[in-house]
N, C-alpha and C positions, 0 to 999 in steps of 0.2 A: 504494500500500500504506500504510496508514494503521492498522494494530493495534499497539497497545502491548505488548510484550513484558514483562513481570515475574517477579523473580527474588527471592528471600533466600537470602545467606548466613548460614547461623549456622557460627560458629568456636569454641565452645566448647572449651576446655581445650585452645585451639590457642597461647595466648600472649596477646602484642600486635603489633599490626600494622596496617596498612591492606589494604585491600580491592583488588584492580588487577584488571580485566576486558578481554581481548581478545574483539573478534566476528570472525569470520571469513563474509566474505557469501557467500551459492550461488555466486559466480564465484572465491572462494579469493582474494577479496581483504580484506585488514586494513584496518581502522578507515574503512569507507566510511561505517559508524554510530559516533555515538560512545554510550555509556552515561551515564545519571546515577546517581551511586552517593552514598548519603547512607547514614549511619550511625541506624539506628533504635532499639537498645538497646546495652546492653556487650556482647554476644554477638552482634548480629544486624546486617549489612549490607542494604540495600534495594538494589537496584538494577533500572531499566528501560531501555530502548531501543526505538526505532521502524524497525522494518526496514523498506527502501526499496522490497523486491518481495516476494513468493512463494519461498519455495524453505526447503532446508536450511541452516541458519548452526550454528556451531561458537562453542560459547564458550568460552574458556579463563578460568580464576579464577584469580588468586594472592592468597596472604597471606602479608604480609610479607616481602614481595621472591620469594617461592618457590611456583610452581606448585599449588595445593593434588592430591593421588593421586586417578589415575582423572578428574581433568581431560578437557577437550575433551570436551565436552554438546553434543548437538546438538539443533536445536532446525528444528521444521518448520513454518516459518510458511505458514499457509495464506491461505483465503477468510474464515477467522472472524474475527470483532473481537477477542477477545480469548483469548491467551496466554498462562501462567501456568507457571513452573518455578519448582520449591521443591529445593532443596539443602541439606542439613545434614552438616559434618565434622567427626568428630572427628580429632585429630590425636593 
């Protein structure tokens, strides 16, 4: 499995903070992937990861130590090359 997964956070008028990203892989196992998460504007997080099979994974976002609402995304990596989840919170 070889597709890149891509995500933005935007946190808008959520504070400051950083960005913390849990995956959860199809066998409901944590951090088998890890994410790279870079900072792209004052509001906006980047982040990717390369899942290791096929299946459903689970992402959890925090900011700022705290879970962002309605957390836990899931996300269905298939046959395709490439994967794309866009997310925007306000808080």
């Amino acid at each position: 499995m070889q597709s890149l997964v891509t995500l933005s956070v935007i946190h808008t008028g959520a504070g400051t903070g950083n960005v913390e990203i849990i995956i959860i892989d199809p066998h409901g196992q944590r951090d088998t992937t890890k994410p790279r998460i870079a900072r792209s504007t004052e509001t906006t997080y980047y982040v990717e990861y390369l899942p290791r099979e096929v299946g459903r994974y689970t992402i959890h976002i925090f900011f700022a130590g705290k879970e962002i609402p309605a957390s836990l995304y899931p996300v269905n990596v298939g046959a395709r090359k490439y994967t794309k989840l866009s997310l925007a919170n306000d808080r």
